[in-house]
ChimeraX commands (.cxc) that place a marker at each C-alpha (Angstrom):
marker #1 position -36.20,-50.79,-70.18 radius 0.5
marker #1 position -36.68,-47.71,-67.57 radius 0.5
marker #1 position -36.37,-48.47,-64.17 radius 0.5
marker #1 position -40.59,-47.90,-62.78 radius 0.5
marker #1 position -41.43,-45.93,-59.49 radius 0.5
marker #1 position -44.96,-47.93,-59.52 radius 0.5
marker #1 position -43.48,-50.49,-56.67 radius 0.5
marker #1 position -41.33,-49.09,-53.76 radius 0.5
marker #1 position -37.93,-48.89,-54.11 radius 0.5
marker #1 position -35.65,-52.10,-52.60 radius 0.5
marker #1 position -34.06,-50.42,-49.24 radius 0.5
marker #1 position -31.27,-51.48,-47.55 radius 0.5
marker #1 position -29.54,-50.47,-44.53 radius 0.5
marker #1 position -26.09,-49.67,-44.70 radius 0.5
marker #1 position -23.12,-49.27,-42.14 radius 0.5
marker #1 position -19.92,-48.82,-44.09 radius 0.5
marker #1 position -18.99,-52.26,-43.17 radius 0.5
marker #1 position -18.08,-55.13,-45.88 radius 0.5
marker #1 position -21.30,-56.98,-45.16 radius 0.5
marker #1 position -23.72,-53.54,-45.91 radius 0.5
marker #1 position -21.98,-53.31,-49.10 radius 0.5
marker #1 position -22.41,-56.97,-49.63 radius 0.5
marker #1 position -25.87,-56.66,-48.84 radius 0.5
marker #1 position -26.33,-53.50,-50.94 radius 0.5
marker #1 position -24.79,-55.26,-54.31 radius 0.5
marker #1 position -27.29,-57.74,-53.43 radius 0.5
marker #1 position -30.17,-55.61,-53.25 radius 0.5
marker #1 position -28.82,-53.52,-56.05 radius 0.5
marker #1 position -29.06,-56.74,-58.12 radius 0.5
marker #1 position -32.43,-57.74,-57.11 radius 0.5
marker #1 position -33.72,-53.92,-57.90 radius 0.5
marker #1 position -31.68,-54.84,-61.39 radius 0.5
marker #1 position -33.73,-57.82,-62.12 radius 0.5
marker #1 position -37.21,-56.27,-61.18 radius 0.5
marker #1 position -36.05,-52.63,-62.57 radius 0.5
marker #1 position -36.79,-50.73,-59.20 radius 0.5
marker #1 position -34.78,-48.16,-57.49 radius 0.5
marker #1 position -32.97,-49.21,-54.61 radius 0.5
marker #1 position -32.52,-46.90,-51.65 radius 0.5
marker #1 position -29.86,-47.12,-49.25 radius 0.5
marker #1 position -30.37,-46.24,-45.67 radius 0.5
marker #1 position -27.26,-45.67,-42.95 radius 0.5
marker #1 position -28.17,-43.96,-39.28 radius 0.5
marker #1 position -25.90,-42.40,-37.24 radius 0.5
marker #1 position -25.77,-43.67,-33.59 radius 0.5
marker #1 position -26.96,-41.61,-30.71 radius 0.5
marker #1 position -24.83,-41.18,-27.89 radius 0.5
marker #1 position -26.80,-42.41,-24.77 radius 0.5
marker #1 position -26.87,-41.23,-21.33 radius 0.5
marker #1 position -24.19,-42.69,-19.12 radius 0.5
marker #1 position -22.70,-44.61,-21.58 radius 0.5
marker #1 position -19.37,-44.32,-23.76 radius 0.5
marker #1 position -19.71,-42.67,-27.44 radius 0.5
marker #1 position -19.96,-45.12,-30.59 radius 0.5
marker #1 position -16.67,-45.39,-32.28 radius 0.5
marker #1 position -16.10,-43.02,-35.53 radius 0.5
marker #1 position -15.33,-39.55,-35.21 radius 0.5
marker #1 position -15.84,-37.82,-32.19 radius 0.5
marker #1 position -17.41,-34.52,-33.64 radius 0.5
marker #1 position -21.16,-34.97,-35.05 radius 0.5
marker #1 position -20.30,-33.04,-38.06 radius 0.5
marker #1 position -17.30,-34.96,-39.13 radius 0.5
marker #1 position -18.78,-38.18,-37.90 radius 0.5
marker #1 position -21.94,-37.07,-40.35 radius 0.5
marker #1 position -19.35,-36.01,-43.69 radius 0.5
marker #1 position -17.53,-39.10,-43.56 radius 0.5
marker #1 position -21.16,-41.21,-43.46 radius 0.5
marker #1 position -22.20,-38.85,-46.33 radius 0.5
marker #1 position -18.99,-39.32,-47.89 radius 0.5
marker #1 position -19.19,-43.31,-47.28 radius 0.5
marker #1 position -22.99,-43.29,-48.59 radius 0.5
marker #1 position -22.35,-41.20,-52.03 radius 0.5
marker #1 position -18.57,-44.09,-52.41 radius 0.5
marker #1 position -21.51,-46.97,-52.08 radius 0.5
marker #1 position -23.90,-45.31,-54.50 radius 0.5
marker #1 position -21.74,-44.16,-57.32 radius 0.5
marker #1 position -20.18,-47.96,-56.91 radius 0.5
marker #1 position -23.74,-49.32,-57.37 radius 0.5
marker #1 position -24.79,-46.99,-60.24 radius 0.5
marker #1 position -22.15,-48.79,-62.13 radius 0.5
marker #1 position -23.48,-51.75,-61.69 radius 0.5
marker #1 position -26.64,-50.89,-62.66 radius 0.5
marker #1 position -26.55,-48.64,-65.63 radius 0.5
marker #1 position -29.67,-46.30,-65.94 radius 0.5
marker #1 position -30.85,-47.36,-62.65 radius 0.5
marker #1 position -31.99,-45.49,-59.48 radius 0.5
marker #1 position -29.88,-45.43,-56.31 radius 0.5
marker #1 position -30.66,-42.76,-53.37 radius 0.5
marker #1 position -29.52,-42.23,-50.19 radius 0.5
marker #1 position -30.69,-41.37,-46.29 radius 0.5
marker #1 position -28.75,-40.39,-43.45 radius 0.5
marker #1 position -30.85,-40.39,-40.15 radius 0.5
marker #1 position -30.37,-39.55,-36.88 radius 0.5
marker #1 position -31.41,-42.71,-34.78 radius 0.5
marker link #1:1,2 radius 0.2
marker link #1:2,3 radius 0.2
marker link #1:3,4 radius 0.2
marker link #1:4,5 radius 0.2
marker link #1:5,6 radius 0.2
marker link #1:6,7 radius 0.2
marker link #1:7,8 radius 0.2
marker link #1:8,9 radius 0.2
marker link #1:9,10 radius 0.2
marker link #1:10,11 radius 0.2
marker link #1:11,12 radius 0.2
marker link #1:12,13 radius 0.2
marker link #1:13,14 radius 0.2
marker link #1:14,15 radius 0.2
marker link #1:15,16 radius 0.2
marker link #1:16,17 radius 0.2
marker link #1:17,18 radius 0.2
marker link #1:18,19 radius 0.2
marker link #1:19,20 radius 0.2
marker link #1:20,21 radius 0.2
marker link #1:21,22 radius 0.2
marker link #1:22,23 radius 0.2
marker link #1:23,24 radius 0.2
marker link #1:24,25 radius 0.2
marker link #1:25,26 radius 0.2
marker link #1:26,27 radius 0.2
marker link #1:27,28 radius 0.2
marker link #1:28,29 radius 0.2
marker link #1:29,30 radius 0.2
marker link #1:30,31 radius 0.2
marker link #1:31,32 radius 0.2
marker link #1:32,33 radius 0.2
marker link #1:33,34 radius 0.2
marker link #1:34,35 radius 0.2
marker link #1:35,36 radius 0.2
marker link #1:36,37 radius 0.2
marker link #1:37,38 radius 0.2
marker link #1:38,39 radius 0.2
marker link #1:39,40 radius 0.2
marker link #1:40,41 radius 0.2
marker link #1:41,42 radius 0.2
marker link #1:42,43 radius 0.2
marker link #1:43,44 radius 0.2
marker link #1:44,45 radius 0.2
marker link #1:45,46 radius 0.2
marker link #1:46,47 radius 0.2
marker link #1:47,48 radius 0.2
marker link #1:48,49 radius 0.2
marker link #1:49,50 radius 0.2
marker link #1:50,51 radius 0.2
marker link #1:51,52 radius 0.2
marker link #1:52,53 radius 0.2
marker link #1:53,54 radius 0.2
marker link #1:54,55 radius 0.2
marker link #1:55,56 radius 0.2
marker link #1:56,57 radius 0.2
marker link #1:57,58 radius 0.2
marker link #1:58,59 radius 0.2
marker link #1:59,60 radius 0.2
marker link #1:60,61 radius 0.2
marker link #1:61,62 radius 0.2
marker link #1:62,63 radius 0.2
marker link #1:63,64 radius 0.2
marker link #1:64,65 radius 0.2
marker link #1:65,66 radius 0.2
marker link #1:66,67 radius 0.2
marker link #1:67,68 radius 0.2
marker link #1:68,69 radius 0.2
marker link #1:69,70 radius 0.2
marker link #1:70,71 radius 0.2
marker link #1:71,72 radius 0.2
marker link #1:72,73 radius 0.2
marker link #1:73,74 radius 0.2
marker link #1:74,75 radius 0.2
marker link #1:75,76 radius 0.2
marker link #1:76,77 radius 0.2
marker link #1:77,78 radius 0.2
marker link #1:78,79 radius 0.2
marker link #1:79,80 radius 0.2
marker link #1:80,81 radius 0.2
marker link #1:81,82 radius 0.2
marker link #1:82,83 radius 0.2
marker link #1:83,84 radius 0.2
marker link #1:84,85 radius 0.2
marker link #1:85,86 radius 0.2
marker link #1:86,87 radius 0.2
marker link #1:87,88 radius 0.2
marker link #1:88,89 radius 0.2
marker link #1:89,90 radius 0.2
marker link #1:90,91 radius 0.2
marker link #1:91,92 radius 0.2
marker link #1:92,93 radius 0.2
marker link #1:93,94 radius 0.2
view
């Protein structure tokens, strides 16, 4: 059967930590059963006013390679476990 772009695709937001990826082989699984696409979503924090930078890299650009880097890992893991299936990715700003 061919995964269908009729219904929206299952999202989840991911942060590179265990329970993301947890959460995104669960999702991956559910998309499985219901042959949907899953999407995976990570932001990348904003540095506010006054207050200290989030941890990761200190440069932007590096900060947004290795979240690239981490999202295409997470989706080429989860294309294996769903054969013929339809993972994509988003990195925002937010």
């Amino acid at each position: 059967m061919a995964v269908t772009s009729r219904f929206p695709p299952v999202v989840v937001g991911v942060d590179g930590s265990d329970p993301a990826t947890a959460a995104a082989r669960v999702a991956t699984a559910e998309a499985r059963r219901r042959l949907l696409p899953v999407h995976l979503v990570r932001t990348l924090a904003e540095p506010l006013p006054g207050l200290p930078a989030p941890p990761g890299p200190p440069d932007r650009a590096a900060a947004r390679r290795a979240a690239l880097d981490e999202l295409g890992d997470l989706r080429e893991s989860l294309l294996r476990e769903y054969p013929g299936g339809q993972v994509t990715t988003a990195l925002a700003d937010g």
